[in-house]
C-alpha positions in Angstrom: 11.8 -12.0 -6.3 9.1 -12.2 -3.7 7.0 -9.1 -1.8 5.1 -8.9 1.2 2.4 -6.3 2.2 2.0 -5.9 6.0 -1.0 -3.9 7.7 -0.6 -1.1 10.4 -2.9 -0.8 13.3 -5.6 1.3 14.9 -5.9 0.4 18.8 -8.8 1.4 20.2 -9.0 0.1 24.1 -6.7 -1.5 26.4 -3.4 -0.3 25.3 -0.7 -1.4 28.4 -2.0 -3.9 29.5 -0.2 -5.9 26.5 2.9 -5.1 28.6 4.4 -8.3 30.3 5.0 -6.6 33.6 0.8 -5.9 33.8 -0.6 -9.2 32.3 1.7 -11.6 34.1 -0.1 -10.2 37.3 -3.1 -11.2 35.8 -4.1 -11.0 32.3 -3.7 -8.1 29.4 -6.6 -7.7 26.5 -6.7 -5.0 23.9 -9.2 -3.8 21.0 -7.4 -3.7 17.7 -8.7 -3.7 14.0 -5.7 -3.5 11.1 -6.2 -0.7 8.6 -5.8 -0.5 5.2 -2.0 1.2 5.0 0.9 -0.7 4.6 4.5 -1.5 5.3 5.5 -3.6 1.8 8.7 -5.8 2.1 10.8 -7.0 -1.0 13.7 -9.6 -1.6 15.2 -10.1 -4.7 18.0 -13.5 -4.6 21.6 -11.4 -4.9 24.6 -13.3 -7.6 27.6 -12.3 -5.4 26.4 -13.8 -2.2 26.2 -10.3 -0.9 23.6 -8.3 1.6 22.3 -5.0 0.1 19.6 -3.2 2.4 17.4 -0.4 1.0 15.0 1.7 3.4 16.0 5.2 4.4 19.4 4.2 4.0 21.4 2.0 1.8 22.9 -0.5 3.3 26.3 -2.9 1.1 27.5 -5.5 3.3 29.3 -8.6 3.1 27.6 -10.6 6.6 24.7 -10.3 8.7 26.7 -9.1 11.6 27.7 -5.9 10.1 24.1 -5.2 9.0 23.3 -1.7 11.1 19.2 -1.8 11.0 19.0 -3.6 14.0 15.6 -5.4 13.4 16.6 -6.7 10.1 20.0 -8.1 11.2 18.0 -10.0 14.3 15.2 -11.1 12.0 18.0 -12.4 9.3 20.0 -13.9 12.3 16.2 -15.7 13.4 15.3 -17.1 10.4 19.0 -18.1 9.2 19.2 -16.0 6.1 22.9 -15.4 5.9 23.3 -13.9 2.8 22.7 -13.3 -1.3 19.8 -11.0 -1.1 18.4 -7.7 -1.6 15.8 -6.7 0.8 14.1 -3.2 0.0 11.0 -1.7 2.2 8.0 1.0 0.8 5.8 1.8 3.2 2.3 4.3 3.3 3.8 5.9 6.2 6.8 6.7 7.6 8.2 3.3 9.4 8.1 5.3 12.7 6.5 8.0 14.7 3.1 7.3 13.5 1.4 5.4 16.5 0.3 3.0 14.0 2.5 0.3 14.9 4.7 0.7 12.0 7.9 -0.5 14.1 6.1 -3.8 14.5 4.4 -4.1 11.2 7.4 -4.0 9.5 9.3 -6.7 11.4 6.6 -9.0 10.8 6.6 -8.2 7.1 10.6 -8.9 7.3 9.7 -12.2 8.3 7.2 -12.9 6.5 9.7 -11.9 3.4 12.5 -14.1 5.5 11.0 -17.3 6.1 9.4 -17.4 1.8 12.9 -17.0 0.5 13.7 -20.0 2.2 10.5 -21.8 0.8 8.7 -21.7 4.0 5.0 -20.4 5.2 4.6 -19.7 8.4 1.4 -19.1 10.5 0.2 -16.2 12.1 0.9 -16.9 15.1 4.4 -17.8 14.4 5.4 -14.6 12.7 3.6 -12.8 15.1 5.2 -14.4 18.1 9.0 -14.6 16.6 8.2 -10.7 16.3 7.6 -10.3 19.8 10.5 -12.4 20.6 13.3 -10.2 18.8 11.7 -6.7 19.6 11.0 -8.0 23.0 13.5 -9.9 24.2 16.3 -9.9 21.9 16.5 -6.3 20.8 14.8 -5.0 24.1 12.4 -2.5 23.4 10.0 -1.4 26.2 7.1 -2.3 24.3 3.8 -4.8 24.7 2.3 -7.6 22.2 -0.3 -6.2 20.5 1.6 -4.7 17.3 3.1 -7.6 16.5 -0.4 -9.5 16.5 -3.0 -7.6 14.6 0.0 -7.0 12.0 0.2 -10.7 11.4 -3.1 -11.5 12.2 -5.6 -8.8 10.5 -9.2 -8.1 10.8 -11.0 -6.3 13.9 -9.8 -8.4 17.2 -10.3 -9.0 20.7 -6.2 -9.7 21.4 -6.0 -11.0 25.6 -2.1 -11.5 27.1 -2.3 -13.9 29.3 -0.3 -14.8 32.3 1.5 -18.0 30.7 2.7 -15.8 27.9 0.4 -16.7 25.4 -1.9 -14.9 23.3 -5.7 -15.6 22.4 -6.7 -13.5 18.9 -10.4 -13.7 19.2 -12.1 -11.9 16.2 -15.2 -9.5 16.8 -18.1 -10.5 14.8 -19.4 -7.4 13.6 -22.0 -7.2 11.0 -21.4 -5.4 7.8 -23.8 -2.6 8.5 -22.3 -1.9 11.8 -18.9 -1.9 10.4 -20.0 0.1 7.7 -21.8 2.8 10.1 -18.8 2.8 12.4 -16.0 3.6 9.4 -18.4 6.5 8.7 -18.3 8.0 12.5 -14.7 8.1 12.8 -12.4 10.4 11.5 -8.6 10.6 11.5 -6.4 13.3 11.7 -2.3 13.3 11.2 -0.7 15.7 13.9 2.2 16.2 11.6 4.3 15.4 15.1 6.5 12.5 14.9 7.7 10.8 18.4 9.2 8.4 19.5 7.3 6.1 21.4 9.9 4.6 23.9 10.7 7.1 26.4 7.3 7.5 27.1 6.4 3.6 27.0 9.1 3.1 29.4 7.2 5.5 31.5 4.3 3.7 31.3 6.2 0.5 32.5 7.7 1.9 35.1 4.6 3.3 36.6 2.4 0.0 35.9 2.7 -1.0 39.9 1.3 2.8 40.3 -1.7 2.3 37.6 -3.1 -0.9 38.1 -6.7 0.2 38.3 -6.4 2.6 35.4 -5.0 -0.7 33.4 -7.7 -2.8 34.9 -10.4 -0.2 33.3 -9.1 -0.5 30.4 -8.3 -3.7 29.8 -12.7 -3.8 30.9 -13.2 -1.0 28.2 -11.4 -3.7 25.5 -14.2 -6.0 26.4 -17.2 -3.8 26.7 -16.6 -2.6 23.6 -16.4 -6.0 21.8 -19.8 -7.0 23.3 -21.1 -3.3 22.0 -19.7 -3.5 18.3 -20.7 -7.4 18.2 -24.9 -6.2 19.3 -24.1 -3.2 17.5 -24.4 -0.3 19.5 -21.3 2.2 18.9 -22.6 5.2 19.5 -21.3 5.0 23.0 -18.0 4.7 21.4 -17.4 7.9 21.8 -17.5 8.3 25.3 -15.6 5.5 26.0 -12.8 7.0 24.0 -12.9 10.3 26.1 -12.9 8.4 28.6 -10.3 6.1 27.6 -8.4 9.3 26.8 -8.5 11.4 29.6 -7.2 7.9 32.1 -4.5 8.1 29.2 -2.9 11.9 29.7 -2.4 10.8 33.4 -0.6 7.7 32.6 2.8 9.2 31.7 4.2 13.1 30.9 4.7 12.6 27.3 1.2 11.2 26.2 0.5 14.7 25.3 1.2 18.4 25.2 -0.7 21.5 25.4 -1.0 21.7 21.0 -2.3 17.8 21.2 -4.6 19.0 24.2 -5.1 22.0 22.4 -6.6 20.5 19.1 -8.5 17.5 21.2 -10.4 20.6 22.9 -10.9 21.9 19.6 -12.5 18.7 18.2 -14.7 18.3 21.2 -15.9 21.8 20.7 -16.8 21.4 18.0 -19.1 18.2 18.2 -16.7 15.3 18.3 -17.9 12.8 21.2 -14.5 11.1 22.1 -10.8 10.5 20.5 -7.5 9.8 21.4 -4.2 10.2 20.0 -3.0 6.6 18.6 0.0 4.0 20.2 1.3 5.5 23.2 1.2 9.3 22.6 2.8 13.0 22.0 2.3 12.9 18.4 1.1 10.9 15.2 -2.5 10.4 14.5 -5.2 11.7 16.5 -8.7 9.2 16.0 -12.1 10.9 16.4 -15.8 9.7 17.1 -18.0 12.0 15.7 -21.7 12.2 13.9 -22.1 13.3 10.5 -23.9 16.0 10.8 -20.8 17.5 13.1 -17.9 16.2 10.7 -17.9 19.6 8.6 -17.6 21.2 11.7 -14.4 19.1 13.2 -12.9 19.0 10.0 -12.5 23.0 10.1 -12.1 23.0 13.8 -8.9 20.7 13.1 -7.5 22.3 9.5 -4.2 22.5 10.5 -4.1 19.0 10.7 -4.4 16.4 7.4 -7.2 14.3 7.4 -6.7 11.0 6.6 -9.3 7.7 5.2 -8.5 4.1 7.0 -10.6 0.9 6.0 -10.8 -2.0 8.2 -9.1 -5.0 6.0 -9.5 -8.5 7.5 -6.1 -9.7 5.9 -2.6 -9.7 7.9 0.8 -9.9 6.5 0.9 -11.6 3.3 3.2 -12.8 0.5 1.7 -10.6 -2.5 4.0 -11.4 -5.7 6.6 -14.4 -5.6 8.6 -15.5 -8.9 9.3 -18.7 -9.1 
């Protein structure tokens, strides 16, 4: 019996440019921190050689080819793991919808799971780029690289894509204080909208030879911002996220709607100084910048929506329980 425990992501700048068909022009680079929420993945060893599956549905089967959740079956067919277990998946949010990278999280937290049945330990960057490969190029989703790596990698990152295909994780060395003041600015709201992120991030790809300068500014907002945290001056945060924001409802039609606009005018209204809706739009979790003597007044601005407490862990995906 073995467990995992995968983080989810916040992204703050530079989302897209993680996208292949951007940073093989050039390069990609993206701000990132994991959060303290999880995607937990257990295997208990099976007697009759047998594959049981248990996440929203329950899964009996008898190979890994009939196996119907198609990122465990390609993660089982990747690491060899043909049979005789029982995999079972909690998670503090729903595994999709969210725009906290939950897709991703969990397949790296399937690995991770994977590769310590077999008695292996694999490095970050392995899980992180075997992830990218069967999302990416095995299972084909319209999707970048920076998921994959904060979930394996933790902490608060500077991630850059680079032409060659590789990927640099460069951590941000912010001081205590400043991490501390910066958890206490921003506020998080849940939507209550779930989307699916693909149509619109096929969007996005498509229109990339259309958007290269808005991609360019924010791949430069990813690396403004790491030089601001690291000297410790965030309160221009906040504008950079409006910003970053109103560049992002142009980008493709489903990034937002008139409730999401709606509630962002709301929040800004009422004293918030920049946001954005988290992973590539039209639902999930809406991130604020606001000062604490305005907070009361964005929190009822935004009722409707459930407010919701993130820390900044530095761990990534990690084996949390084995039984030997």
């Amino acid at each position: 019996m073995l467990a995992s425990r995968t983080p989810l992501r916040v992204s703050f700048f530079g989302g897209g440019t993680d996208l292949k068909k951007y940073y093989e022009l050039d390069y990609g680079c993206v701000l990132s921190t994991a959060i303290d929420k999880y995607v937990y993945i257990m295997i208990n060893q099976k007697f009759d050689g047998h594959i049981q599956l248990n996440y929203r549905l329950t899964e009996i089967v008898e190979s890994v080819d009939q196996i119907l959740h198609p990122t465990i079956r390609e993660a089982m067919r990747f690491t060899a793991v043909d049979g005789g277990i029982e995999l079972s998946a909690q998670a503090d949010f729903p595994s999709h919808g969210t725009g906290l990278g939950s897709s991703s999280s969990f397949l790296v937290g399937v690995l991770n799971a994977l590769y310590s049945f077999k008695g292996e330990s694999p490095d970050n960057e392995t899980l992180a780029k075997n992830a990218c490969k069967i999302e990416i190029d095995i299972l084909g989703e319209p999707i970048g690289k920076q998921d994959q790596y904060i979930a394996a990698y933790g902490g608060f990152n500077l991630i850059k894509f680079k032409k060659d295909d590789s990927v640099e994780v460069i951590p941000i060395k912010v001081s205590s204080e400043t991490s501390s003041r910066l958890k206490k600015k921003l506020l998080f709201f849940h939507t209550g909208i779930s989307r699916s992120s693909g149509r619109v991030l096929k969007e996005q790809k498509d229109k990339i030879d259309q958007k290269l300068d808005y991609l360019g500014s924010l791949r430069k907002m990813a690396e403004d911002a790491k030089t601001k945290l690291e000297h410790g001056d965030i309160d221009s945060l906040g504008h950079m996220l409006d910003e970053s924001w109103q560049m992002k409802r142009t980008f493709a039609s489903g990034v937002s709607t008139d409730l999401i606009d709606g509630y962002y005018r709301a929040a800004m209204e009422a004293g918030a100084s920049g946001g954005k809706i988290l992973g590539a739009g039209g639902g999930g979790f809406f991130m604020f910048y606001v000062d604490e003597d305005k907070q009361e007044q964005v929190r009822k601005a935004l009722s409707p929506m459930r407010e919701v407490k993130f820390d900044f862990p530095m761990e990534g995906s990690r084996i949390v329980f084995k039984d030997k």
